[in-house]
Backbone as CSV, one residue per row, in Angstrom:
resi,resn,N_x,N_y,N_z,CA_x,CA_y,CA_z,C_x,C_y,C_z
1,UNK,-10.417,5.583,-0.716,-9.920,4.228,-0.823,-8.683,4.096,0.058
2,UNK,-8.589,3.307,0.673,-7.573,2.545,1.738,-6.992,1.162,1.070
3,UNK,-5.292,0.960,1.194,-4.490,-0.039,0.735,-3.779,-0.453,2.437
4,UNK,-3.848,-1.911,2.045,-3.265,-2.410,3.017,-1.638,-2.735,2.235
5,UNK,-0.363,-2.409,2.779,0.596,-2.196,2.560,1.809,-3.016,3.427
6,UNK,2.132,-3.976,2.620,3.447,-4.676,3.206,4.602,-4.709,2.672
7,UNK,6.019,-3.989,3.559,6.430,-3.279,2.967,8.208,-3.976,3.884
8,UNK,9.192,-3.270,3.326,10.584,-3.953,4.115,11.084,-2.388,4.560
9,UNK,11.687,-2.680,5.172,12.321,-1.479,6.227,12.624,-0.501,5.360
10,UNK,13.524,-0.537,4.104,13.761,0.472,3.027,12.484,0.903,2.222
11,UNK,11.054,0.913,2.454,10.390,1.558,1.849,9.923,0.432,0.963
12,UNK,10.493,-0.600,0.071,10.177,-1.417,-0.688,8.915,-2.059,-0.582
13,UNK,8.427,-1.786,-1.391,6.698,-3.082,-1.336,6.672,-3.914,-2.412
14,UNK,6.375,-5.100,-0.951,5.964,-6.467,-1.103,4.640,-6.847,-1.834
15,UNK,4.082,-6.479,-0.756,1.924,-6.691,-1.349,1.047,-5.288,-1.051
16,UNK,0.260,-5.377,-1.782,-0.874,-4.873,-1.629,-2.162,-5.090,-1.658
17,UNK,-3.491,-4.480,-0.917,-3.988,-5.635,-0.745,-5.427,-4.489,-0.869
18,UNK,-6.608,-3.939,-1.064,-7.650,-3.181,-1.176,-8.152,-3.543,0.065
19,UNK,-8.288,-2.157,1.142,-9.264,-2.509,2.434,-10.696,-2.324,2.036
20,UNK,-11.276,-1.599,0.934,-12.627,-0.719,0.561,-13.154,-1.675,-0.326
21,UNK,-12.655,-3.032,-0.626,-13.177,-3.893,-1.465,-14.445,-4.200,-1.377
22,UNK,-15.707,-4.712,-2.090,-16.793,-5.458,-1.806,-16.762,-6.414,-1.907
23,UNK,-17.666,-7.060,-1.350,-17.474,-8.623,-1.162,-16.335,-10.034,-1.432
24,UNK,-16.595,-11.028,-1.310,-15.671,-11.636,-1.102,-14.662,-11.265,0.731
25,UNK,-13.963,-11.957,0.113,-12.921,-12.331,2.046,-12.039,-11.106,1.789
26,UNK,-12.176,-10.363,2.947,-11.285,-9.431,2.771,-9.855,-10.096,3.466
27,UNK,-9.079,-10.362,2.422,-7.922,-10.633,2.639,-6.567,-9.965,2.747
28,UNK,-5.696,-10.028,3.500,-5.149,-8.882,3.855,-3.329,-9.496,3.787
29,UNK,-2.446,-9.757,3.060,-1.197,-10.250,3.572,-0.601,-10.206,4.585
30,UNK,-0.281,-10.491,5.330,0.355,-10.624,6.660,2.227,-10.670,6.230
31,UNK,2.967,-9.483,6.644,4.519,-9.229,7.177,5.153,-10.567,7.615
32,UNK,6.245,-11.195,6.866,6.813,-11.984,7.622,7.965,-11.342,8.123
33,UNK,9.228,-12.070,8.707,9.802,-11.387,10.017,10.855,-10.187,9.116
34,UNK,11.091,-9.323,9.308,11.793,-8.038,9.293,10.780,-7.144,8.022
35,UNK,9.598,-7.407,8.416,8.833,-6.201,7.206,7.730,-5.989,8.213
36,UNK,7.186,-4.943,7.849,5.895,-3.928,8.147,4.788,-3.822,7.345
37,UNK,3.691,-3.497,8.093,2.519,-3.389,7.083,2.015,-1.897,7.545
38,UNK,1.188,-0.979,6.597,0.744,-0.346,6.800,-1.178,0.068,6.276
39,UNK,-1.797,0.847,6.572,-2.665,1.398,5.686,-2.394,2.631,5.759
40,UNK,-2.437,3.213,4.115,-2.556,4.192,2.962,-3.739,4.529,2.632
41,UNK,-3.578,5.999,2.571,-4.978,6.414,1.823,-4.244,6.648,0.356
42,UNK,-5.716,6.128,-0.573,-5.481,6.607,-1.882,-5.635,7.592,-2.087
43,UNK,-5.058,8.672,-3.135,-5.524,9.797,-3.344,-7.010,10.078,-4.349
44,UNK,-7.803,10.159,-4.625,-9.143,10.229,-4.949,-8.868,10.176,-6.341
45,UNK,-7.673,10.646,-7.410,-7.008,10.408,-8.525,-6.475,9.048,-9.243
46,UNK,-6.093,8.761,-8.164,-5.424,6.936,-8.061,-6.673,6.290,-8.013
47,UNK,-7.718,6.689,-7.091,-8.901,5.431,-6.627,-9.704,4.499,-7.820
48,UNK,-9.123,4.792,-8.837,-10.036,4.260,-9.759,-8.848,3.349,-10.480
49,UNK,-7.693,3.058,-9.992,-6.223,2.439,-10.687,-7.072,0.854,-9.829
50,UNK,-6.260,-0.434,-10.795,-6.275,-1.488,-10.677,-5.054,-1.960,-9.254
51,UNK,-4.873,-2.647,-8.313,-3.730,-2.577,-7.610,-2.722,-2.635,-7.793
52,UNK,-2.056,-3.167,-9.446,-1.271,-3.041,-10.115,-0.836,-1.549,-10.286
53,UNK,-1.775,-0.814,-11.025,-1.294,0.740,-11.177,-1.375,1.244,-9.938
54,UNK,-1.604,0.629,-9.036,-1.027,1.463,-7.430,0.175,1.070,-7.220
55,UNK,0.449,0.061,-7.476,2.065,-0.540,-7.183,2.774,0.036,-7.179
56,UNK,2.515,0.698,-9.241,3.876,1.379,-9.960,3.784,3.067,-9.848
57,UNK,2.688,3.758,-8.708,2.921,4.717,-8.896,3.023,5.071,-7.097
58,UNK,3.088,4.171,-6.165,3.226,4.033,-4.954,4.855,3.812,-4.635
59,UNK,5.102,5.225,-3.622,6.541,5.122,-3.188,6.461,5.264,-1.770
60,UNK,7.203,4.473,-0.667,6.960,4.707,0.499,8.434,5.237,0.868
61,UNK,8.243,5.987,1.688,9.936,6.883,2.671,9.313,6.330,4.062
62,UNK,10.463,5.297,4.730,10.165,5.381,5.906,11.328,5.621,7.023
63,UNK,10.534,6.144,7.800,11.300,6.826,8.792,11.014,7.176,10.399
64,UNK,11.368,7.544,11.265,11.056,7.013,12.577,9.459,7.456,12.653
65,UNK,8.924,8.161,12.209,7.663,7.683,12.575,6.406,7.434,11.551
66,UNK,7.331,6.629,11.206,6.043,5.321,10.350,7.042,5.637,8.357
67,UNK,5.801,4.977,7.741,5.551,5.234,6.455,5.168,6.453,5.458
68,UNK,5.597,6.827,4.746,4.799,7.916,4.431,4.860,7.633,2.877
69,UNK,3.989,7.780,2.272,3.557,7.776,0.628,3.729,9.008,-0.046
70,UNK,3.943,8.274,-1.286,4.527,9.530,-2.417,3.942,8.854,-3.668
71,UNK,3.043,9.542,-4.374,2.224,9.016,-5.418,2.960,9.520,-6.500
72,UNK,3.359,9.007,-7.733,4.173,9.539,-9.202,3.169,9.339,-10.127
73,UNK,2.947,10.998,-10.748,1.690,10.801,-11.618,2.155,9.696,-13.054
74,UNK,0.891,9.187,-13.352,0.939,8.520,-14.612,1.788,9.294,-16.401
């Protein structure tokens, strides 16, 4: 599973958004001006969480090259 991830320079997230969804519009939030988006892989543990329980167990460190995720078990 893949998350689309919009996020502010300190790591903080905004939205999240499921790239692996079925049907329906895959909709994706779009960064307004001083934030970033990324895609995340889920860890195969998480893949079955609502995007809510990805929220609260999703930590991003970012740093010069890119995003990087840190999952906090339940």
């Amino acid at each position: 599973m893949r998350v689309h991830v919009v996020y502010e320079p300190d790591g903080k997230i905004i939205a999240l958004a499921d790239l692996d969804g079925e049907g329906g519009v895959g909709v994706r939030p779009l960064p307004q001006k001083g934030r970033e988006f990324a895609q995340i892989d889920v860890p195969d543990a998480y893949a079955g969480l609502p995007l809510s329980g990805l929220y609260e167990r999703l930590r991003l460190e970012v740093g010069p090259e890119g995003p990087r995720a840190h999952w906090r078990q339940a």
